[in-house]
Each structure stands twice: as structure tokens, then as C-alpha cells.
N, CA, C and O of each residue as an XYZ file, in Angstrom:
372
protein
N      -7.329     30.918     -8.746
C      -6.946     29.915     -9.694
C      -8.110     29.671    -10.651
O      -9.170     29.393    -10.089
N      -8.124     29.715    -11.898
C      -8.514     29.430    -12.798
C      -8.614     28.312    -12.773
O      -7.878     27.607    -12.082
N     -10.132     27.577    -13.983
C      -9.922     26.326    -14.560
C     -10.831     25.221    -13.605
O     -11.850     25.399    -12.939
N      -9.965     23.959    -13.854
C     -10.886     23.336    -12.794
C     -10.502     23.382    -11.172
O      -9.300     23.258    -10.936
N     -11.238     23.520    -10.222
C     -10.936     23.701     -8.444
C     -10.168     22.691     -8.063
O     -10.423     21.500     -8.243
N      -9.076     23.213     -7.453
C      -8.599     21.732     -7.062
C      -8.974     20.444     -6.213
O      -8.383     19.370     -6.329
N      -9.838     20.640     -5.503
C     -10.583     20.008     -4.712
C     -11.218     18.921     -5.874
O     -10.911     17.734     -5.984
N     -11.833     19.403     -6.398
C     -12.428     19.060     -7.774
C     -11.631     17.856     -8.696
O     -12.230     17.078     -9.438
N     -10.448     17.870     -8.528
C      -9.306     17.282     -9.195
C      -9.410     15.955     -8.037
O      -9.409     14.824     -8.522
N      -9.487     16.079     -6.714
C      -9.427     15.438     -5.842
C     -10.550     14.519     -5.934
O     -10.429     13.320     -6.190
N     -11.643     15.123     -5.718
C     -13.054     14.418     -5.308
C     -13.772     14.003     -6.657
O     -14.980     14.159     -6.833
N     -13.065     13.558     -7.423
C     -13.455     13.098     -8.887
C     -12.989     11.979     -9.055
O     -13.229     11.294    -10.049
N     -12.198     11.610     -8.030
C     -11.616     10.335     -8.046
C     -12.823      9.006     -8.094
O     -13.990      9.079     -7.710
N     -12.342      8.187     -8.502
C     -13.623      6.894     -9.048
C     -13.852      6.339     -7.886
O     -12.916      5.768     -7.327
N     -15.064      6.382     -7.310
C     -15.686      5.464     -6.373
C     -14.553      4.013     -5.969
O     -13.989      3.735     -4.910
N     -14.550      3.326     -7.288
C     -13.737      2.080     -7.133
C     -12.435      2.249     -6.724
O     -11.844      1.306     -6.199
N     -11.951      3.215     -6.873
C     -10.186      3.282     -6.234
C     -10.201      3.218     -5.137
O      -9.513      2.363     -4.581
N     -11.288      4.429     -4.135
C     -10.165      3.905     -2.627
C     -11.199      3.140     -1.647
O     -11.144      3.269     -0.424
N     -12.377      2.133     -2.473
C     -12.549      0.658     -1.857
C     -12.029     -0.087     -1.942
O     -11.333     -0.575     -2.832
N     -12.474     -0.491     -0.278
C     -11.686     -1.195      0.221
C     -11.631     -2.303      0.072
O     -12.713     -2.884      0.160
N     -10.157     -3.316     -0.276
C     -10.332     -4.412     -0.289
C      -9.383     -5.112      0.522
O      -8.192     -4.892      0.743
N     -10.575     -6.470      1.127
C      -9.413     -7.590      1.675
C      -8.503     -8.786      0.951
O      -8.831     -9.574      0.064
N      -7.454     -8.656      1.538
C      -6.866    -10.073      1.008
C      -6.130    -10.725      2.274
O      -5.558    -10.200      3.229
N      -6.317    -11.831      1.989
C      -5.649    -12.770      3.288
C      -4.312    -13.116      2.613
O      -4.241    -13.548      1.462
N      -3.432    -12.929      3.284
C      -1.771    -13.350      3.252
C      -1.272    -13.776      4.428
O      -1.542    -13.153      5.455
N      -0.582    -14.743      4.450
C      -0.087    -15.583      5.129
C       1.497    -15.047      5.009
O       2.224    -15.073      4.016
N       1.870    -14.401      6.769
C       2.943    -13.859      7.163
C       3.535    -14.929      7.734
O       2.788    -15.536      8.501
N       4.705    -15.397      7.611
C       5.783    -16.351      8.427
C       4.680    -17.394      9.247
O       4.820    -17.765     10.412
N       3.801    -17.681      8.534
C       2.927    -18.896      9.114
C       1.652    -18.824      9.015
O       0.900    -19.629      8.466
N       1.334    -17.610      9.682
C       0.103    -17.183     10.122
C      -0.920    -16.286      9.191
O      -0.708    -15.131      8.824
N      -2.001    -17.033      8.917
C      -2.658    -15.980      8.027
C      -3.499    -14.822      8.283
O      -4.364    -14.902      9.155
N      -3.344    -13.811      7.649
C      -3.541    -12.310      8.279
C      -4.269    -11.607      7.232
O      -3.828    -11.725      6.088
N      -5.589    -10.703      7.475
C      -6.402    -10.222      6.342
C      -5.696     -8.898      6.225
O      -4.955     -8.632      7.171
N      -5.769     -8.113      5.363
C      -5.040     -6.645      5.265
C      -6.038     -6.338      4.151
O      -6.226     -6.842      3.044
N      -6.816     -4.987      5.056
C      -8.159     -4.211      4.465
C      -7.165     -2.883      3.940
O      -6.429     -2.370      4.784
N      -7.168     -2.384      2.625
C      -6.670     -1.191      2.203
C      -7.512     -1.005      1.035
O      -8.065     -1.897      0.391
N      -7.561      0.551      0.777
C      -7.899      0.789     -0.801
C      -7.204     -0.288     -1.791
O      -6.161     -0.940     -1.749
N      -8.038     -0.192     -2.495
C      -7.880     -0.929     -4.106
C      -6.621      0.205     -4.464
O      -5.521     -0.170     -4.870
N      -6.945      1.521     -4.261
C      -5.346      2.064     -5.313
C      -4.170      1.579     -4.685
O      -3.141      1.518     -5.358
N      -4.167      1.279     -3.684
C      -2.757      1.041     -2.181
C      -2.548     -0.740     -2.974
O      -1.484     -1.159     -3.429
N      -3.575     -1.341     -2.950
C      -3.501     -2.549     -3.649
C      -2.611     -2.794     -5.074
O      -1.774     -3.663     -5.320
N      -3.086     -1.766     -5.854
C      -2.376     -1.427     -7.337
C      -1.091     -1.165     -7.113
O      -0.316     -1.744     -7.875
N      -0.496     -0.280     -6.083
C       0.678      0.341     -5.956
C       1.465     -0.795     -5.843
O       2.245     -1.113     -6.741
N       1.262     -1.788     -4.258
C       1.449     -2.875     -3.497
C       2.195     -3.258     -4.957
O       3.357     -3.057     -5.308
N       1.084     -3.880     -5.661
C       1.257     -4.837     -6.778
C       2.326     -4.599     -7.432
O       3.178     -5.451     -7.686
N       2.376     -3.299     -7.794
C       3.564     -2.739     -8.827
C       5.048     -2.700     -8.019
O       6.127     -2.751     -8.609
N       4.927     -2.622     -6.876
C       6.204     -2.454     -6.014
C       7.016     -3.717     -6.101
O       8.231     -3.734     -6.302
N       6.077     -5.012     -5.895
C       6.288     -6.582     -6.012
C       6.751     -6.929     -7.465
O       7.562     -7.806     -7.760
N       6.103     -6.097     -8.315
C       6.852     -6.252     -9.563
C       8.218     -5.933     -9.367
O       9.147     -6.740     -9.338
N       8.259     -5.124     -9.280
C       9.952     -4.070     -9.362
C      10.702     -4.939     -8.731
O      11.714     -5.384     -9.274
N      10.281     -5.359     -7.350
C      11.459     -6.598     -6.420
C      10.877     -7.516     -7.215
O      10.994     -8.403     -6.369
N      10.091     -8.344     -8.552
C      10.255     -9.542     -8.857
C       9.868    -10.455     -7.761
O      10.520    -11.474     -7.534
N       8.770    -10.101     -7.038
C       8.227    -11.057     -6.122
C       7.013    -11.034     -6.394
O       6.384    -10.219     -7.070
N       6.522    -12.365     -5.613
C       4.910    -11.318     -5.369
C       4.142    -10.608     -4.559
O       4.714    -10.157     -3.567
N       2.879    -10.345     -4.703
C       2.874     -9.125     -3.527
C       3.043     -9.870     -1.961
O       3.833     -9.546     -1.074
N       1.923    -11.081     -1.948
C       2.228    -11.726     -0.727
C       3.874    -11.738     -0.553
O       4.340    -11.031      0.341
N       4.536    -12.317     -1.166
C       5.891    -12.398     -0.923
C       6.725    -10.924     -0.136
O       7.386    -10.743      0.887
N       6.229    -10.054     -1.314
C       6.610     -8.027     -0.717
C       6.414     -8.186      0.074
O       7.312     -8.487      0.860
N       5.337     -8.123      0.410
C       4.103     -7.773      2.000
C       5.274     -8.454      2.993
O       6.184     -7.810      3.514
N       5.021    -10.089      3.160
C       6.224    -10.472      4.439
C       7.119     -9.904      4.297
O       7.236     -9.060      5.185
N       8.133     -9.894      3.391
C       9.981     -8.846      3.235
C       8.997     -7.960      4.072
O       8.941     -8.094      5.294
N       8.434     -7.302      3.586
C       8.355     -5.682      4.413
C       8.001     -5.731      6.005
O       8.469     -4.876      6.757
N       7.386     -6.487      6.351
C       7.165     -6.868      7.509
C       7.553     -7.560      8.224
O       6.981     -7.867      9.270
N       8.662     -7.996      7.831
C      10.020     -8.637      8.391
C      10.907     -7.635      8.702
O      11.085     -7.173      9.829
N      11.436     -7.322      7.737
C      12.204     -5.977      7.619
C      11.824     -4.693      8.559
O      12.653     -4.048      9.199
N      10.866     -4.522      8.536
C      10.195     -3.271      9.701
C       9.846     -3.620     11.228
O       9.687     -2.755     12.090
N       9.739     -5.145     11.472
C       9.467     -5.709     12.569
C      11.203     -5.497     13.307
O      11.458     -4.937     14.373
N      12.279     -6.196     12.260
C      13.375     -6.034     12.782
C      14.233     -4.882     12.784
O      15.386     -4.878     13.215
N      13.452     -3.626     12.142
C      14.188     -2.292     12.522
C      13.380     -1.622     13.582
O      14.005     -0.719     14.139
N      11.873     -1.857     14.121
C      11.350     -0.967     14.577
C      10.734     -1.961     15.946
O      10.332     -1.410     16.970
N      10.733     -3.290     15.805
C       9.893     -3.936     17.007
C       8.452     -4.181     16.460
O       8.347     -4.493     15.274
N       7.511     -4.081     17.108
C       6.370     -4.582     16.695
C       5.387     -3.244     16.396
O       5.388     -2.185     17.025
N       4.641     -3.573     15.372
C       4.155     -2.725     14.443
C       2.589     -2.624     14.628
O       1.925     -3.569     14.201
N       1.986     -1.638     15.185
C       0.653     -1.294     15.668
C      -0.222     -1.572     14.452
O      -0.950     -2.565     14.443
N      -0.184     -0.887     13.622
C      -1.448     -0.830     12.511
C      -0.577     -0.992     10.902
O      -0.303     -0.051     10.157
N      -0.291     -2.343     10.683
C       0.487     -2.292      9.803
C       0.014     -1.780      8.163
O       0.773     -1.282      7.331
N      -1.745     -2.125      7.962
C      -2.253     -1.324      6.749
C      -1.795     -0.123      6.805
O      -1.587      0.412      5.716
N      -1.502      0.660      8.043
C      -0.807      2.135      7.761
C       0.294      1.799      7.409
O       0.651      2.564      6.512
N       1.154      0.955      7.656
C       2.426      0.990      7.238
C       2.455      0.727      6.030
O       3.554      0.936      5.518
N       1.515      0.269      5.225
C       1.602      0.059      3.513
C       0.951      1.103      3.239
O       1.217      1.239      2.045
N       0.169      2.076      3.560
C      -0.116      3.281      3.245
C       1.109      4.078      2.828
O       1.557      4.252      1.695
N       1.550      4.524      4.000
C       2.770      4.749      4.002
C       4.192      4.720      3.304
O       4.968      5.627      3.004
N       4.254      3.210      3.142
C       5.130      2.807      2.078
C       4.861      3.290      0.784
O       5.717      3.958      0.203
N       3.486      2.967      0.120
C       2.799      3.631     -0.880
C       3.029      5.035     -1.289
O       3.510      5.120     -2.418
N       2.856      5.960     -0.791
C       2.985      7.509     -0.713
C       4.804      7.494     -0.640
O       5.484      8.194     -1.390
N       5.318      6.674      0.281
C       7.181      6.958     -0.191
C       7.543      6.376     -1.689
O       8.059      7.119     -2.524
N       7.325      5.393     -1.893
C       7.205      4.965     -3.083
C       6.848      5.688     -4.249
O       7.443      5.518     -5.313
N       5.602      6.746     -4.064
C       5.038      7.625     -5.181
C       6.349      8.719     -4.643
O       7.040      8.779     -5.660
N       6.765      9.253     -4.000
C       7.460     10.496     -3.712
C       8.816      9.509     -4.754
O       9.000      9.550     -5.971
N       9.319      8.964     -4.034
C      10.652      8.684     -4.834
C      10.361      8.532     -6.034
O      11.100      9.136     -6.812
N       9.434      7.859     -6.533
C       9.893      7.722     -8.432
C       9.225      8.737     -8.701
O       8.514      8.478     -9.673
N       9.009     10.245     -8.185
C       8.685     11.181     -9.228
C      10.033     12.035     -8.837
O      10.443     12.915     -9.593
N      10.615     11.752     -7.750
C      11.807     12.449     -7.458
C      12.479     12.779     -8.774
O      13.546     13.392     -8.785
């Protein structure tokens, strides 16, 4: 492959995107810190747009919603990882 390496494309990414940041949100009472990249943060944000909520608001729906399809949820920053990356797959679908 010609051009620039893809790796290269990868590891050029800005320092500031995938630090980490906390925010405390308060789930059905209880307040809870959730450590993720700043880009997972951006996504978060934009997703809460689209449902017209806000992100705290997203964040509980989703963790309501996944608590009552799946039971209780081990490492839920993966589960907004997660969500994140389905989210990017569908709207380029």
C-alpha cells in the first residue's frame, strides 16, 4: 500500500481524544462516576441529541433498558463503548 501507513492514520490520533474523562451522573438515585475517552464522551453527547435528551438523561434510558434485557451489567463504561462503535456502524450503514 502506498501513501500514508495505515497504522499511521491510527496513531495520529490527538492525544486529547481518547483521555480520559470523568463525569458523575446520577442513575435512578444514586450517583455514579463513568471514566471513558473524551471521543466516547462526544459520541455519548451526540446520541442524547438525536433522542432529544440529555446525556445524563441517555446514560440512565440505557441503563435501564440493558439492566432490564440483560440483568445486571459488569463493566458498564464497556457498555457505552460499545454502544458507541454500534452507533458509528449504523449511521454509516
Amino acid at each position: 500500500m502506498q501513501g500514508i501507513p495505515m497504522c499511521e492514520i491510527y496513531a495520529s490520533t490527538p492525544p486529547t481524544e481518547y483521555e480520559q474523562i470523568t463525569r458523575s451522573i446520577r442513575i435512578n438515585g444514586a450517583v455514579t462516576s463513568i471514566r471513558i475517552e473524551r471521543r466516547f464522551w462526544t459520541i455519548l453527547d451526540e446520541l442524547a441529541e438525536e433522542e432529544q435528551n440529555s446525556t445524563a438523561k441517555f446514560i440512565t434510558k440505557l441503563h435501564n433498558e440493558a439492566y432490564n434485557l440483560n440483568g445486571e451489567i459488569s463493566n458498564f463504561a464497556s457498555l457505552l463503548r460499545v454502544v458507541c462503535t454500534t452507533y458509528l456502524v449504523n449511521k454509516t450503514a
